[in-house]
Kinemage of the C-alpha trace (Angstrom):
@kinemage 1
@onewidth
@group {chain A} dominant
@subgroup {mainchain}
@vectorlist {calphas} color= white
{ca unk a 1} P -11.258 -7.281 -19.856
{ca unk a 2} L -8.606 -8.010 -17.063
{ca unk a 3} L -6.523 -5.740 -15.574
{ca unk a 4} L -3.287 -7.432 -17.021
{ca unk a 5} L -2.726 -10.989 -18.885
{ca unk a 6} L 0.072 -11.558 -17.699
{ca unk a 7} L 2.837 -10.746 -14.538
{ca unk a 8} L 6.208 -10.795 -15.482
{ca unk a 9} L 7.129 -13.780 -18.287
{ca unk a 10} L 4.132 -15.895 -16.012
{ca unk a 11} L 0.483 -16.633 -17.188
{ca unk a 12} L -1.873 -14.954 -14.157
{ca unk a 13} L -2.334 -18.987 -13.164
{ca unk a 14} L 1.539 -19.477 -12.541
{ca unk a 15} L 2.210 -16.114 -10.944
{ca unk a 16} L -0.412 -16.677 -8.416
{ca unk a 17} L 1.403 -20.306 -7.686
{ca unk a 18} L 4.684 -18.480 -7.635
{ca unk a 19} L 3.233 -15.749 -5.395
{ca unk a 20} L 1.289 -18.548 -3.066
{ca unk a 21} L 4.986 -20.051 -2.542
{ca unk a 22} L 6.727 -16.211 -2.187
{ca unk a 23} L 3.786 -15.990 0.744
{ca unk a 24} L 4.040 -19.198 2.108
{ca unk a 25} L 8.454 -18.388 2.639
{ca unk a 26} L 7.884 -15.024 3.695
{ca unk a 27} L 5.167 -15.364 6.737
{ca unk a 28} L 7.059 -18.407 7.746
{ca unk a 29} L 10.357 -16.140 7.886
{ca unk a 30} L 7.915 -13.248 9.733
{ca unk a 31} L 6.309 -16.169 12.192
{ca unk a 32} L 9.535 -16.702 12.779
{ca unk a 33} L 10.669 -13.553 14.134
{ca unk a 34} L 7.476 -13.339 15.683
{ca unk a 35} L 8.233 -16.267 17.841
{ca unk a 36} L 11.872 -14.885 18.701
{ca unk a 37} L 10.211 -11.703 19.616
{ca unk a 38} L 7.528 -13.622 21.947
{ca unk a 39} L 10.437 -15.803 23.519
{ca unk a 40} L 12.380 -12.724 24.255
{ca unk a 41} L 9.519 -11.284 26.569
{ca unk a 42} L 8.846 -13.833 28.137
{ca unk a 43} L 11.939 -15.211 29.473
{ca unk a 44} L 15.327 -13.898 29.946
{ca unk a 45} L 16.289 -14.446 26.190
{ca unk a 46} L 17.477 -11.190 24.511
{ca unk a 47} L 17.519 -10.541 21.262
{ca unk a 48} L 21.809 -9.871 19.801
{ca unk a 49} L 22.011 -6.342 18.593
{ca unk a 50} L 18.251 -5.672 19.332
{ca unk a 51} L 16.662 -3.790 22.195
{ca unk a 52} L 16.696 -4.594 25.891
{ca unk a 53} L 13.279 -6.219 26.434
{ca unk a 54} L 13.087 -4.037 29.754
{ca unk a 55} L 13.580 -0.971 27.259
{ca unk a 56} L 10.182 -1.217 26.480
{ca unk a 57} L 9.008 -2.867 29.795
{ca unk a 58} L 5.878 -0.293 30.087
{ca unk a 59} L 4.286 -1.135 27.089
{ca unk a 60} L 4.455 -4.881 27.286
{ca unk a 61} L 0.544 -5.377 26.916
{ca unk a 62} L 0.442 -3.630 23.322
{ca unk a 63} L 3.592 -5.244 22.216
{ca unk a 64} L 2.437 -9.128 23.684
{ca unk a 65} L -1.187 -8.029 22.118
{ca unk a 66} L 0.578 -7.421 18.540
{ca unk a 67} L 2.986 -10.300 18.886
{ca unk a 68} L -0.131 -12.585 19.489
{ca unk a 69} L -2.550 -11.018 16.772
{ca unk a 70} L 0.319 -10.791 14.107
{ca unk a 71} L 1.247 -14.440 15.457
{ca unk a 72} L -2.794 -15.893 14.359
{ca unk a 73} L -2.250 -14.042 11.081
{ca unk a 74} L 0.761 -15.333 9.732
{ca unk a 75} L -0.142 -19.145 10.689
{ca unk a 76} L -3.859 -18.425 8.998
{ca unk a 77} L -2.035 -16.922 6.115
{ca unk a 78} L 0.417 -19.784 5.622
{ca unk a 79} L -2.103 -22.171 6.147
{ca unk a 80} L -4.784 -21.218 3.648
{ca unk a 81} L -1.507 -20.333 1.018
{ca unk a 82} L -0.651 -24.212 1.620
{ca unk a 83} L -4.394 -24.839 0.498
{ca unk a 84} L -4.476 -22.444 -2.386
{ca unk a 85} L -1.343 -24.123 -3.500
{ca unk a 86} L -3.064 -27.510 -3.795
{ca unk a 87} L -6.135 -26.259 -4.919
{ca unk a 88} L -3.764 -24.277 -7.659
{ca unk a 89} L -1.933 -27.317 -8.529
{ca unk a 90} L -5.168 -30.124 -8.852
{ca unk a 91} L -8.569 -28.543 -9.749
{ca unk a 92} L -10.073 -26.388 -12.047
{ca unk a 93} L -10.007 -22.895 -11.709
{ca unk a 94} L -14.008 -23.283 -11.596
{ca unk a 95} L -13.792 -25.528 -8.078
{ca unk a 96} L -11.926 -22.760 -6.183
{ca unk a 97} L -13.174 -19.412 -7.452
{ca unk a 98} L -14.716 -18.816 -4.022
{ca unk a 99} L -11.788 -19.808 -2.050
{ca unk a 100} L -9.576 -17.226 -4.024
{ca unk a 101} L -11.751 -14.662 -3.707
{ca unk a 102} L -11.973 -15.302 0.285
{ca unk a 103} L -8.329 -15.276 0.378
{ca unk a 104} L -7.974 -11.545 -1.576
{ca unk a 105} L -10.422 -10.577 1.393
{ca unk a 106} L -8.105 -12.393 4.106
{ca unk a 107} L -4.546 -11.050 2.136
{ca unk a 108} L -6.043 -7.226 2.348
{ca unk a 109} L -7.090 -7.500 6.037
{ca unk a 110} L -3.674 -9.456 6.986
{ca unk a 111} L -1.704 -6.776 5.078
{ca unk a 112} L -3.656 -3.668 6.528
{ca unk a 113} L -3.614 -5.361 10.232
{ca unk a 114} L 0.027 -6.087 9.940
{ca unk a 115} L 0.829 -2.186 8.640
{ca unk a 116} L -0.973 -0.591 11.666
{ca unk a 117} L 0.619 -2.965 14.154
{ca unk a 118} L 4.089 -2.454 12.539
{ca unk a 119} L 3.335 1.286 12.522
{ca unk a 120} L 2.723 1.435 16.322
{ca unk a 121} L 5.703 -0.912 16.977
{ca unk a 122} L 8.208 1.403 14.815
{ca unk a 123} L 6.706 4.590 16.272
{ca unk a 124} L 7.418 3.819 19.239
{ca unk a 125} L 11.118 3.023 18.583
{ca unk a 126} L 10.841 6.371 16.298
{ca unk a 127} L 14.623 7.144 14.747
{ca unk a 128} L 15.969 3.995 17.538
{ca unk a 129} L 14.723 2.529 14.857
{ca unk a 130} L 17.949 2.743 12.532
{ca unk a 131} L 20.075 2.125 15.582
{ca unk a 132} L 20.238 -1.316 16.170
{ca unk a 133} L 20.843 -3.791 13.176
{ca unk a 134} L 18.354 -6.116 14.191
{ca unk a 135} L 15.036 -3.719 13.981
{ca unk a 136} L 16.927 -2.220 10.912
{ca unk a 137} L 16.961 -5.948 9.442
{ca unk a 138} L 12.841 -6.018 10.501
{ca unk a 139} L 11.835 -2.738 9.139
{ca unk a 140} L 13.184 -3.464 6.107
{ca unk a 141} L 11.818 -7.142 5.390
{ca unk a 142} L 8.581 -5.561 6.675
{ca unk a 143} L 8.965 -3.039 3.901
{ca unk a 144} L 10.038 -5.308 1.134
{ca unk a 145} L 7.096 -7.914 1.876
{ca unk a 146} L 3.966 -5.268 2.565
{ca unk a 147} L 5.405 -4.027 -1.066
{ca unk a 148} L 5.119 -7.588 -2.845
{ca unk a 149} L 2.114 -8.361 -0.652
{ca unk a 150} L 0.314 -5.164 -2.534
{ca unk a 151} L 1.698 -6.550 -5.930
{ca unk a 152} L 0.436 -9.970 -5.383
{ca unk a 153} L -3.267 -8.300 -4.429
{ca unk a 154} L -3.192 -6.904 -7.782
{ca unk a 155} L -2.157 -10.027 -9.733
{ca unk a 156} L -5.017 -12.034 -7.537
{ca unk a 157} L -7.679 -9.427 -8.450
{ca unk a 158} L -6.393 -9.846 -12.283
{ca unk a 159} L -6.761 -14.228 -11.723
{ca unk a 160} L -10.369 -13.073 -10.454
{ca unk a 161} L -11.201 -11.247 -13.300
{ca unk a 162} L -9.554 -14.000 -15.857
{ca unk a 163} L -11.467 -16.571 -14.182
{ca unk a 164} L -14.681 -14.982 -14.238
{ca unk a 165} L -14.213 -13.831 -18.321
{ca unk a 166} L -13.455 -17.816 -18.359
{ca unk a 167} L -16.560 -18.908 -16.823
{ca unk a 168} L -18.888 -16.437 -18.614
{ca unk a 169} L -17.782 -17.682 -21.723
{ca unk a 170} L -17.934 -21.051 -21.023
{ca unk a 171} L -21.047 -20.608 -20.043
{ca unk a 172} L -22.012 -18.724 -23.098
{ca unk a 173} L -21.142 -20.793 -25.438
{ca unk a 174} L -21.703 -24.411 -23.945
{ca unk a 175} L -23.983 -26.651 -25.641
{ca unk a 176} L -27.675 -26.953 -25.192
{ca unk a 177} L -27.068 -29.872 -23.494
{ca unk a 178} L -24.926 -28.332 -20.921
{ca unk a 179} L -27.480 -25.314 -20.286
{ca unk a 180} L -31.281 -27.454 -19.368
{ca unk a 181} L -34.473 -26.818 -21.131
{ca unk a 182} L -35.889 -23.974 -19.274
């Protein structure tokens, strides 16, 4: 039996499209200040009501290090939404069971990764943290997508288990025809 039938007024089907499309918005949106973050180290940009690049001048190594991990994640993780979109959209569920289950691996990994990276990064500004409206505005879209992210696991894991009730009784009760002689 699945874990739930259905997420919000959605079938699992259409709430896994809707959440491929939330993903796809919301890592663009991160990549984004990703990139703003990167172009602010490495030139003379500075970030408006943000802090002073030199501020944290003595751990540029860990910071560059996340900004280029976090960077590969988010443009995997849009990518392969793009694809589950697609494969959502035009084939059966049957022709990308393995692909789904590959990206609940890569959407747990992505969402632990980015939580210890984003841990460092706001321990280090501590309680500067709520100082400067900028890092507020990052901290809290941080917060409000690692959140959805979670909920989104758990409808994906509910699709998985769905599909596979699907194919065990379509395998259980296809024709003799369907099954081979054995």
């Amino acid at each position: 039996m699945a874990l739930m039938h259905r997420f919000l007024c959605w079938n699992l089907r259409t709430a896994c499209f809707v959440g491929y499309i939330f993903v796809v918005f919301t890592a663009t949106f991160a990549l984004t200040l990703r990139l703003v973050d990167l172009i602010a180290t490495g030139t003379d940009f500075e970030i408006s009501m943000g802090f002073k690049t030199l501020w944290r001048a003595h751990f540029w190594q860990s910071f560059l290090a996340s900004d280029i991990v976090l960077t590969f994640g988010h443009v995997v993780l849009i990518l392969y939404s793009g694809f589950m979109i697609l494969q959502t959209m035009e084939r059966h569920f049957v022709m990308y069971m393995r692909a789904h289950k590959i990206y609940i691996i890569y959407l747990i990994i992505y969402i632990l990764v980015e939580f210890a990276f984003s841990v460092f990064e706001y321990t280090f500004y501590a309680m500067n943290t709520f100082r400067l409206a900028f890092v507020v505005f990052t901290w809290l879209f941080w917060v409000f997508r690692t959140l959805l992210n979670v909920v989104f696991v758990v409808v994906l894991i509910a699709r998985r288990q769905e599909m596979n009730e699907q194919m065990e009784m379509e395998l259980r009760f296809a024709g003799e025809s369907k099954r081979g002689h054995y």
